[in-house]
N, C-alpha and C positions, 0 to 999 in steps of 0.2 A: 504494500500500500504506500503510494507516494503521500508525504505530507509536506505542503508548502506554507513558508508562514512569511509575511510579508513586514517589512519594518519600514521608518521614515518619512513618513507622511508627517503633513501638517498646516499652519499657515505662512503665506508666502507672498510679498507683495509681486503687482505685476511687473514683468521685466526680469527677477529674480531667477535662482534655482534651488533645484531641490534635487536628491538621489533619494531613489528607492531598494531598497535591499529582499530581496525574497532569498528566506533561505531551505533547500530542498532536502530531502533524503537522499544517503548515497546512493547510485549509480543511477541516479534521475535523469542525466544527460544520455547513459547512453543510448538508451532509447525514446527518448523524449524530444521533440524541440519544446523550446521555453516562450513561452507569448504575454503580454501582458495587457489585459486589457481593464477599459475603465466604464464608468458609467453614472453620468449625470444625474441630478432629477426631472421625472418626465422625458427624458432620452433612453434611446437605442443604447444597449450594451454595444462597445467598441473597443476592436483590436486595436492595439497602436503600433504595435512593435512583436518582432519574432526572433526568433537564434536559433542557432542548431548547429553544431558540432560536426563538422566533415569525421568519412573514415580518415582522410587524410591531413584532420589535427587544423582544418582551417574552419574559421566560424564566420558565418555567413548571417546576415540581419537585414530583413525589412521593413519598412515603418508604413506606417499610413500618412495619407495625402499630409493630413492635418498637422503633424506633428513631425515632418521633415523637417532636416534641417536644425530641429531644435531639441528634438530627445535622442537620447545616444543608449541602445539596449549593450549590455555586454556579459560576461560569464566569468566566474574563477571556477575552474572547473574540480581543482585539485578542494577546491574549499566547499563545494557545492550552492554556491551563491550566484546569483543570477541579478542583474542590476539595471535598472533604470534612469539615466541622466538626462533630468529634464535642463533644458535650459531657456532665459527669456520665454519665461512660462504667462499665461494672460488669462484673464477670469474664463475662459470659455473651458480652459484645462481645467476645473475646478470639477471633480468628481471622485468616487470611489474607484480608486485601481488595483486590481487583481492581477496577481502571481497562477500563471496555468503551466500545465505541462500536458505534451498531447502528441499532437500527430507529427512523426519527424519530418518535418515540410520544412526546405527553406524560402519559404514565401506565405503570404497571409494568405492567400486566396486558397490555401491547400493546408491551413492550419486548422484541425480542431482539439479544441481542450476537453483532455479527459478529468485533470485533475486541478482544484481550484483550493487558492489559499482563501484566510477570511477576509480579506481586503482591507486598507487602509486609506484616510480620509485624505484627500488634497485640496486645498482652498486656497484659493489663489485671490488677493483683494486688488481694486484698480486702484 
């Protein structure tokens, strides 16, 4: 059973940054890619970011439209931590964001989450 447990959240003015820490069960990655998605009030749940671990040691990340450019997903693989670098963050990023683990996809559009942390609060003031 994977268990994911998410850290870091908080408030944050606009323009600002934040990092998120999800930390996993071992050998989470090797079967896993890592996704993190978030979810407003009255909004659609939303991917934002993906990873996943080549057989050949390179890690590969895709993001959503929205948050290009300005979140950076990445992994310590030896430590089992999975991380979210938001940067010049704005009230629209303001949501609850979840730590998944799921389908080894290196792309969103072929990610699904099997397993979900309990998420962490982000609020971003303008």
């Amino acid at each position: 059973q994977v268990q994911l447990v998410e850290s870091g959240g908080g408030l944050v003015q606009a323009g600002g940054s934040l990092r998120l820490s999800c930390a996993a069960s071992a050998g989470t990655f090797s079967a896993h890619a890592m996704g993190w998605f978030r979810q407003a009030p009255g909004k659609e749940r939303e991917l934002v970011a993906v990873i996943r671990l080549s057989s050949g040691g390179f890690e590969y990340a895709d993001y959503a439209e929205s948050v290009k450019g300005r979140f950076a997903i990445s992994s310590d693989d030896a430590n089992n931590m999975v991380y979210l670098q938001m940067n010049n963050v704005q009230p629209e990023d303001t949501a609850v964001y979840y730590c998944t683990a799921g389908t080894p996809s290196f792309r969103l559009d072929g990610y699904k989450p099997d397993y979900w942390g309990q998420g962490t609060q982000v609020t971003v003031s303008s």
